[in-house]
C-alpha positions as CSV (number, residue, x, y, z in Angstrom):
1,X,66.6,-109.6,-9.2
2,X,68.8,-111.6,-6.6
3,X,69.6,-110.6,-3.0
4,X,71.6,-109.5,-1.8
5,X,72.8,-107.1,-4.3
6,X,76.8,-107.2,-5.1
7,X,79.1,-105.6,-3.1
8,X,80.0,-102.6,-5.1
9,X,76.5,-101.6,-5.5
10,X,75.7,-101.7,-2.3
11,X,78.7,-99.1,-1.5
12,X,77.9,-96.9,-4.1
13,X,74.5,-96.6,-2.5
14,X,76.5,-96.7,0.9
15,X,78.6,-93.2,-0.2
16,X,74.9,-91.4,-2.2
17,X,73.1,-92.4,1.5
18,X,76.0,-90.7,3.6
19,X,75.9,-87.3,1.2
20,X,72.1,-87.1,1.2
21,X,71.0,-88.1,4.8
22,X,73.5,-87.0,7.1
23,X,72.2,-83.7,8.3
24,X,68.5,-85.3,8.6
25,X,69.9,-88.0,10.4
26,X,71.7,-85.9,12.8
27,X,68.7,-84.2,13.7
28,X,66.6,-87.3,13.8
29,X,69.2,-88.9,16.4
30,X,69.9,-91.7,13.7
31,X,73.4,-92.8,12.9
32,X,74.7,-95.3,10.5
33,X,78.2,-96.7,10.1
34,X,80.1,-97.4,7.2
35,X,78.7,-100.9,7.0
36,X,75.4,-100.1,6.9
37,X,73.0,-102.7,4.8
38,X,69.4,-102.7,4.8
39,X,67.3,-104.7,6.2
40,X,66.1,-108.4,4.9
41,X,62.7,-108.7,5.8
42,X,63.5,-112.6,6.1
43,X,65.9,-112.1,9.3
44,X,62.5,-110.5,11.3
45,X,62.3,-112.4,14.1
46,X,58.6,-113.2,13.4
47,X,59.3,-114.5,10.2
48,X,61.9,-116.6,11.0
49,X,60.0,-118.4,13.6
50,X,58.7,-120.2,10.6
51,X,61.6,-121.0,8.7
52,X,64.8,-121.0,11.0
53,X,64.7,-123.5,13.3
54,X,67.0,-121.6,16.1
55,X,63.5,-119.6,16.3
56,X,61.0,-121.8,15.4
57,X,59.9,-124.2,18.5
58,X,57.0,-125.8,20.1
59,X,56.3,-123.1,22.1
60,X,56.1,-120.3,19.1
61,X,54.3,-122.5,17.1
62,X,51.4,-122.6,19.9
63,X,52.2,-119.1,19.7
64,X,50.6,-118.4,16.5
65,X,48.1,-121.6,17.6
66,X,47.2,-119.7,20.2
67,X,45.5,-116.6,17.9
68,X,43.3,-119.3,16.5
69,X,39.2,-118.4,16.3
70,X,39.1,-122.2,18.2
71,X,42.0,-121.5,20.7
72,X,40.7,-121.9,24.5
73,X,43.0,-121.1,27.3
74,X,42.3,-121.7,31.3
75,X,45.8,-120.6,33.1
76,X,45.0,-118.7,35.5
77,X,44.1,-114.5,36.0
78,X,45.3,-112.8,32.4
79,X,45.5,-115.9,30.6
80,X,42.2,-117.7,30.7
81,X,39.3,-118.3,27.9
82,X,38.0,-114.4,27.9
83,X,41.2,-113.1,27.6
84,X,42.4,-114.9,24.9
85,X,39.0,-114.6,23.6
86,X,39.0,-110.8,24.1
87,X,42.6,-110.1,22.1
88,X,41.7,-112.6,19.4
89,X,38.6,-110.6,18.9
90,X,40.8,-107.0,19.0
91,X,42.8,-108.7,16.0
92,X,39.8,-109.8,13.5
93,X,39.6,-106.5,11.3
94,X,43.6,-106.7,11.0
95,X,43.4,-110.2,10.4
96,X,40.7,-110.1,7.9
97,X,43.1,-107.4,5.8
98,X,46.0,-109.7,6.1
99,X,44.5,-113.3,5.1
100,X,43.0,-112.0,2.0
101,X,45.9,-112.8,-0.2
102,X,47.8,-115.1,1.3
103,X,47.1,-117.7,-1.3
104,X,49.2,-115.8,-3.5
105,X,52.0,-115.4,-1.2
106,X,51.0,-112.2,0.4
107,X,50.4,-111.4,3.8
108,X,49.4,-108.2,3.7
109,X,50.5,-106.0,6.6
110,X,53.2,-108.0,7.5
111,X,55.2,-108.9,5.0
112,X,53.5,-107.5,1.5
113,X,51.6,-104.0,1.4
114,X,48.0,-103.6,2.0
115,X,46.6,-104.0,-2.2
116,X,45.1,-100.9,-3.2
117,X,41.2,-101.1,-2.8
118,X,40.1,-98.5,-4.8
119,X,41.9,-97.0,-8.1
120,X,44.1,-93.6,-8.3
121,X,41.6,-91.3,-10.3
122,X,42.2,-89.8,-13.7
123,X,42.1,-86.6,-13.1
124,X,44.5,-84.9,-10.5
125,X,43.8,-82.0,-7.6
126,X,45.6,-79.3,-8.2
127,X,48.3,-78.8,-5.2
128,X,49.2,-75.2,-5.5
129,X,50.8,-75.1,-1.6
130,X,52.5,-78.0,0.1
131,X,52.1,-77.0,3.6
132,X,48.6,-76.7,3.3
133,X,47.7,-80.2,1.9
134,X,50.3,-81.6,4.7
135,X,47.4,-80.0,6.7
136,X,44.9,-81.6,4.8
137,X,46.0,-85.3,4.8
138,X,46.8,-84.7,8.8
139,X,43.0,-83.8,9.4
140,X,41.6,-86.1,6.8
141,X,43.8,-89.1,9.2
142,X,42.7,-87.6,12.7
143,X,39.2,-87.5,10.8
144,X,39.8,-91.4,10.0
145,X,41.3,-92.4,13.6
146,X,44.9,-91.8,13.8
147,X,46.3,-90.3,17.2
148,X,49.4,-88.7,15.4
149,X,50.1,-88.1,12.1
150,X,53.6,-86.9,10.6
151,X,55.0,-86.8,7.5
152,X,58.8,-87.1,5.8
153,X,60.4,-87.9,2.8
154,X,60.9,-91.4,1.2
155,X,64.4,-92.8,2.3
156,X,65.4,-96.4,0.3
157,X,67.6,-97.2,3.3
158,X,64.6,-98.2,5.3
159,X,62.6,-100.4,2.3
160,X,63.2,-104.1,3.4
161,X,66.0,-105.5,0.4
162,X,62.5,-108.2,-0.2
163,X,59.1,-109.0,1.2
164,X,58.7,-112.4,1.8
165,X,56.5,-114.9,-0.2
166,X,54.6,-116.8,2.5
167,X,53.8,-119.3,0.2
168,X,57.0,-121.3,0.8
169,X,59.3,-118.6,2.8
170,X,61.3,-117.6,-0.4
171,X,62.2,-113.5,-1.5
172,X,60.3,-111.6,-3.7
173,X,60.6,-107.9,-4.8
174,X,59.4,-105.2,-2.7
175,X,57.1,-104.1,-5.4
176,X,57.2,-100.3,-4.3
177,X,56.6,-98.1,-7.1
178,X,59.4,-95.6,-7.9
179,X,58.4,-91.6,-7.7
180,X,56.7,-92.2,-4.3
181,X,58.6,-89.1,-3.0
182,X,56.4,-88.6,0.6
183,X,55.9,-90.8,3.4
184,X,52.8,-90.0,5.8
185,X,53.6,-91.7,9.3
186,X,50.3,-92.9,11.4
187,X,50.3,-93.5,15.4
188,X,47.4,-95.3,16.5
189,X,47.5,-95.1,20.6
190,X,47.1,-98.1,22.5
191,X,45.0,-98.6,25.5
192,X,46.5,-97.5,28.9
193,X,44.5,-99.6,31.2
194,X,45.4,-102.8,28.8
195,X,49.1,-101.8,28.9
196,X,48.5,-101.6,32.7
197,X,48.0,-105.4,32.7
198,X,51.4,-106.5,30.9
199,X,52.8,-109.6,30.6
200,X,49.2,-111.8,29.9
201,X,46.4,-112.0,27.0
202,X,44.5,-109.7,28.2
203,X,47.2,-106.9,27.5
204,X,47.4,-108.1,23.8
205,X,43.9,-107.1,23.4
206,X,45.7,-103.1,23.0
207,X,48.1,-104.3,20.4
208,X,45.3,-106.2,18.7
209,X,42.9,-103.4,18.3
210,X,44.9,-101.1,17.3
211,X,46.4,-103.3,14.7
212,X,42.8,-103.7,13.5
213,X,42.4,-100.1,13.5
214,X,45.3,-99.1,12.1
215,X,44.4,-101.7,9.4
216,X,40.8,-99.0,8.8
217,X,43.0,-95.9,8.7
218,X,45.3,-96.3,6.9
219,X,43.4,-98.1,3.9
220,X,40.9,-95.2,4.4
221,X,43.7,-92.5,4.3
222,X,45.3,-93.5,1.4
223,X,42.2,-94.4,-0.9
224,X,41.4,-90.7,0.0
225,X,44.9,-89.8,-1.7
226,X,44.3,-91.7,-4.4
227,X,41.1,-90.3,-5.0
228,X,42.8,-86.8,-5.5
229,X,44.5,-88.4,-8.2
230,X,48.1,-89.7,-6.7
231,X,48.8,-93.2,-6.0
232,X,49.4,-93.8,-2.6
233,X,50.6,-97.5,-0.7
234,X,48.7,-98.7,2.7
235,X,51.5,-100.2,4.8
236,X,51.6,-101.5,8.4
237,X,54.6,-103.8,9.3
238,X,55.4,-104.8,5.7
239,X,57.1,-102.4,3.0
240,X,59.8,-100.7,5.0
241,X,61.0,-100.0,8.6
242,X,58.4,-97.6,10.3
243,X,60.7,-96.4,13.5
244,X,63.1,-94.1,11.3
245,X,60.5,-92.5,9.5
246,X,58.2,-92.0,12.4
247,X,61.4,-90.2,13.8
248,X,62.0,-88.7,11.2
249,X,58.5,-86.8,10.4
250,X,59.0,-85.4,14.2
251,X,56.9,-87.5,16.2
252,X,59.2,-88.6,18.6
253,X,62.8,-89.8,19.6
254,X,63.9,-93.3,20.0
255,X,64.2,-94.6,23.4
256,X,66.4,-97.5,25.2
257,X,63.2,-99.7,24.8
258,X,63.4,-99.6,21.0
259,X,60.3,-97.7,21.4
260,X,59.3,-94.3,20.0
261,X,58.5,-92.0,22.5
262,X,56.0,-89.1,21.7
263,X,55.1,-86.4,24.0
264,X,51.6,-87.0,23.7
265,X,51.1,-90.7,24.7
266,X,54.9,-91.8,25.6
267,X,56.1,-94.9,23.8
268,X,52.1,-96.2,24.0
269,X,51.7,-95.8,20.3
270,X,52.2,-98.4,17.1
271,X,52.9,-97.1,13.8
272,X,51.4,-97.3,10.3
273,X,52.6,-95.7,6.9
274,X,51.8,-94.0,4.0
275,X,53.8,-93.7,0.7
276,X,52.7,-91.4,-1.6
277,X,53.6,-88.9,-5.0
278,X,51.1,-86.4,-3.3
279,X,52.9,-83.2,-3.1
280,X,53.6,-82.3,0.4
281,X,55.5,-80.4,3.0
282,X,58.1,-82.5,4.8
283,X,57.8,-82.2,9.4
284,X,61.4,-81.8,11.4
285,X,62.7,-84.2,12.9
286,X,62.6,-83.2,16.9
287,X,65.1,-83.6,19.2
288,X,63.0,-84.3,23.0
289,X,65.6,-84.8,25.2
290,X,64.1,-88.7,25.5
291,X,67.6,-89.9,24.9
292,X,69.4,-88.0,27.6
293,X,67.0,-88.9,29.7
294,X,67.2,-92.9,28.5
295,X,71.1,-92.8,29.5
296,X,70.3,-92.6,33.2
297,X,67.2,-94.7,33.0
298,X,67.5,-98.4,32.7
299,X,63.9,-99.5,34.0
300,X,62.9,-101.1,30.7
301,X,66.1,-103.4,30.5
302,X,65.6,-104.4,34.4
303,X,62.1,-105.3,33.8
304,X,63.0,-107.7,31.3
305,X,62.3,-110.9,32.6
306,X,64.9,-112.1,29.7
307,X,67.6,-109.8,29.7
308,X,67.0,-108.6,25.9
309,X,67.1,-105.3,26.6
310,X,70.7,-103.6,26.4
311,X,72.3,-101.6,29.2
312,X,74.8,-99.1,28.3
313,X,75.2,-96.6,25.3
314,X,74.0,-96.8,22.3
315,X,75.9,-99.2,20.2
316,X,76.3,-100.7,16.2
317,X,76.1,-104.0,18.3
318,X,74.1,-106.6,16.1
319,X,72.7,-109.5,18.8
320,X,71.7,-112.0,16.2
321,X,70.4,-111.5,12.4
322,X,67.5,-110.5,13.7
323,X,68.7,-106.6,14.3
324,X,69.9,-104.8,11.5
325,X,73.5,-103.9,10.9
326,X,75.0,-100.7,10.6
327,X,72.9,-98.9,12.8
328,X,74.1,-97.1,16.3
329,X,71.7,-98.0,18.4
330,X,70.3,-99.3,21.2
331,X,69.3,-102.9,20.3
332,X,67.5,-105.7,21.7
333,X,67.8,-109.8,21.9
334,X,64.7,-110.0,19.7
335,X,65.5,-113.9,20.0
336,X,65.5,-113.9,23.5
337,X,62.5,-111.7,23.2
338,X,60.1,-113.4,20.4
339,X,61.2,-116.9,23.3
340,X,59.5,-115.4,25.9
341,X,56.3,-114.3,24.1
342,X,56.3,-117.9,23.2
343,X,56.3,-119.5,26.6
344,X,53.4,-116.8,27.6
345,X,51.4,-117.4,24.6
346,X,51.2,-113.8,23.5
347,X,52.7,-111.0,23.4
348,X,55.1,-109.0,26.0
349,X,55.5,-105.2,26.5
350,X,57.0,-105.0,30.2
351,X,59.4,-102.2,28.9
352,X,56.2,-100.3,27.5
353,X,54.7,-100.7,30.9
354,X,57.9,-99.4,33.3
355,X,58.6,-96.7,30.8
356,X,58.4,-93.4,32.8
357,X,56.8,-91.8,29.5
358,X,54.2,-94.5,29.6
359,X,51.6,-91.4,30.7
360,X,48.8,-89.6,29.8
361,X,49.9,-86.3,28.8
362,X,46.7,-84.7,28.1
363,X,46.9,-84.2,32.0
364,X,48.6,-81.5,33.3
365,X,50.4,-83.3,36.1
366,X,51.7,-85.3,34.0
367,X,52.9,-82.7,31.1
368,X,54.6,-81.2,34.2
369,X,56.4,-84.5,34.7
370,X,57.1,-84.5,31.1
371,X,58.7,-80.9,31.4
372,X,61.1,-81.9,34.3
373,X,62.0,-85.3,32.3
374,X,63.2,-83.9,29.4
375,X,65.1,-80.5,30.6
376,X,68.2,-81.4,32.9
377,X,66.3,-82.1,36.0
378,X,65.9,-85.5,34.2
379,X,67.2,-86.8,38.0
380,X,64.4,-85.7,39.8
381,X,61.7,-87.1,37.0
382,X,63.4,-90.5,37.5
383,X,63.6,-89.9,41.2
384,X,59.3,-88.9,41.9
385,X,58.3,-91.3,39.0
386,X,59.7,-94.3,41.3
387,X,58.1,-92.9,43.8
388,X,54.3,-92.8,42.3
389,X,53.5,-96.4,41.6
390,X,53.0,-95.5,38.0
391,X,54.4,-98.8,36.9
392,X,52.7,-101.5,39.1
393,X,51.2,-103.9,37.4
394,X,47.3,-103.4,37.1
395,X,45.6,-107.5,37.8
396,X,43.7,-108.5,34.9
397,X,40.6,-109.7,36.8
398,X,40.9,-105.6,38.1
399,X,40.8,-104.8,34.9
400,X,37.6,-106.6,33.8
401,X,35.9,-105.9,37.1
402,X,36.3,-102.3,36.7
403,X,35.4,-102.1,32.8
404,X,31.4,-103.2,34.2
């Protein structure tokens, strides 16, 4: 198989994608143009920082130095030997998972799917009503670890058009099985008082562990499926993009800072992935109001200390090859973005910080917050969320001193 495919088979999938998606998509708050191509899992920014030299620098190659067992750091509050030393430690188990196979060209959780540990049994559970194994696998992940759990159908638009050998940086098929007809959508909530301390180290130590986690649940999740009898595929970053499904299995709407936002933990969430031949029940897609309330709210793209964050509408705007094409959206710089994480040496989430979801909703004052955001006093949310402090930036060496 070559990539990319010819044109005219790409527009006969083009015209079978518009007739079967369109009223899921409306509902879901996705829309695709007539020029729609899926994504090459190649043009991810992260990827290319290893094989495109308009990405790859001296800075993002001490980047990925810099998650080294051996890496030492002393730069000051947020970026000195403990921190670094704390969110390389959050990203062992995760790391562990994703160096096993990279001898044969497979990063697994990245840019190949997590192997399956443990074998689909012979004999298969009888599923006699959807709805309630939906239930089932939603415990059994809560059970496991997983904050949220949702759970859609299998859409081919999303499936990257290759994975990416890591070997030498050539294509290679996806390797997705066919008749995998359900995908079960993980969110694994991150650590407020981390997020709190955004841009430095010590912040990536909440993307970190709950990459490492994630890494636990979702291998756990899906040798439980398997050992009902039904294959099922472990998948973190690698496979497929995970924002449309987790939109579409209802956990949330998409926000101006390319961010999910769920009203239990905001946008403070990443995402893992299931796909599976178990039968299931299929969630809705919900509609928040998280985009009305994003049109009048621009604190993520004012935040950004690099401008990669777009004002405006929503737009099919495609910055560089890094964003994918045919999607209206809003869209960031992601190479003005992956530059900046570079020159701090890990990762930035600014626009996770400012967002004014970026709350704990399990408290009522802020579920009353939440209630005002998303009805059409959106105004007045915006308006007494400026006004709390919410958003100040919490000083690393607070945040050690008051974990004692």
């Amino acid at each position: 198989m070559s990539w990319p495919e010819n044109e005219e088979n790409l527009e006969e999938r083009r015209t079978r994608w518009r007739a079967r998606h369109a009223e899921s998509d409306a509902a879901a708050g996705i829309e695709t143009t007539g020029n729609f191509t899926p994504f090459r899992q190649m043009d991810d920014v992260f990827t290319r920082a290893f094989w495109d030299e308009r990405v790859r620098t001296k800075e993002s190659d001490a980047f990925f130095d810099s998650y080294r067992a051996d890496f030492t750091a002393r730069r000051g509050d947020g970026f000195n030997q403990r921190d670094f030393a704390l969110r390389n430690a959050s990203w062992l188990i995760s790391d562990l998972i994703t160096d096993r196979h990279a001898g044969q060209g497979r990063r697994e959780g990245f840019q190949a799917a997590i192997s399956d540990d443990t074998p689909v049994v012979e004999e298969k559970v009888a599923i006699e009503d959807r709805a309630a194994m939906s239930a089932e696998i939603k415990k059994v992940a809560r059970f496991f670890g997983a904050s949220l759990c949702g759970i859609t159908g299998y859409d081919e638009r999303w499936t990257y058009e290759a994975r990416v050998d890591v070997r030498d940086f050539s294509e290679a098929p996806v390797g997705l099985p066919e008749g995998l007809e359900s995908v079960v959508v993980l969110g694994h909530e991150m650590d407020e008082g981390l997020v709190a301390t955004y841009p430095s180290a010590l912040a990536g130590a909440a993307t970190g562990r709950e990459y490492s986690h994630e890494a636990a649940i979702v291998m756990q999740t899906a040798a439980y499926i398997r050992a009902l009898g039904y294959r099922a595929v472990a998948s973190m970053n690698d496979t497929a993009l995970v924002i449309p499904y987790a939109l579409k299995a209802g956990l949330g709407e998409y926000a101006r800072n390319q961010l999910v936002i769920t009203p239990e933990t905001g946008p403070r969430l990443r995402f893992s992935k299931i796909f599976t031949d178990l039968p299931l029940a299929h969630d809705a897609p919900r509609k928040l109001g998280v985009a009305e309330f994003c049109a009048i709210c621009t604190r993520c793209a004012d935040a950004c200390p690099v401008n990669a964050l777009p004002y405006g509408a929503p737009k099919a705007d495609r910055p560089n090859r890094s964003a994918i094409q045919g999607v209206v959206k809003w869209t960031s710089d992601a190479e003005k973005c992956f530059g900046y994480w570079a020159k701090l040496a890990s990762d930035c989430a600014i626009c996770l910080r400012v967002c004014p979801f970026n709350r704990d909703f399990r408290r009522r004052t802020n579920r009353l917050w939440l209630r005002l955001a998303l009805s059409p006093l959106r105004r007045l949310a915006l308006w007494l969320d400026d006004r709390s402090g919410r958003a100040k930036r919490l000083r690393p060496r607070d945040w050690w001193a008051g974990s004692r």
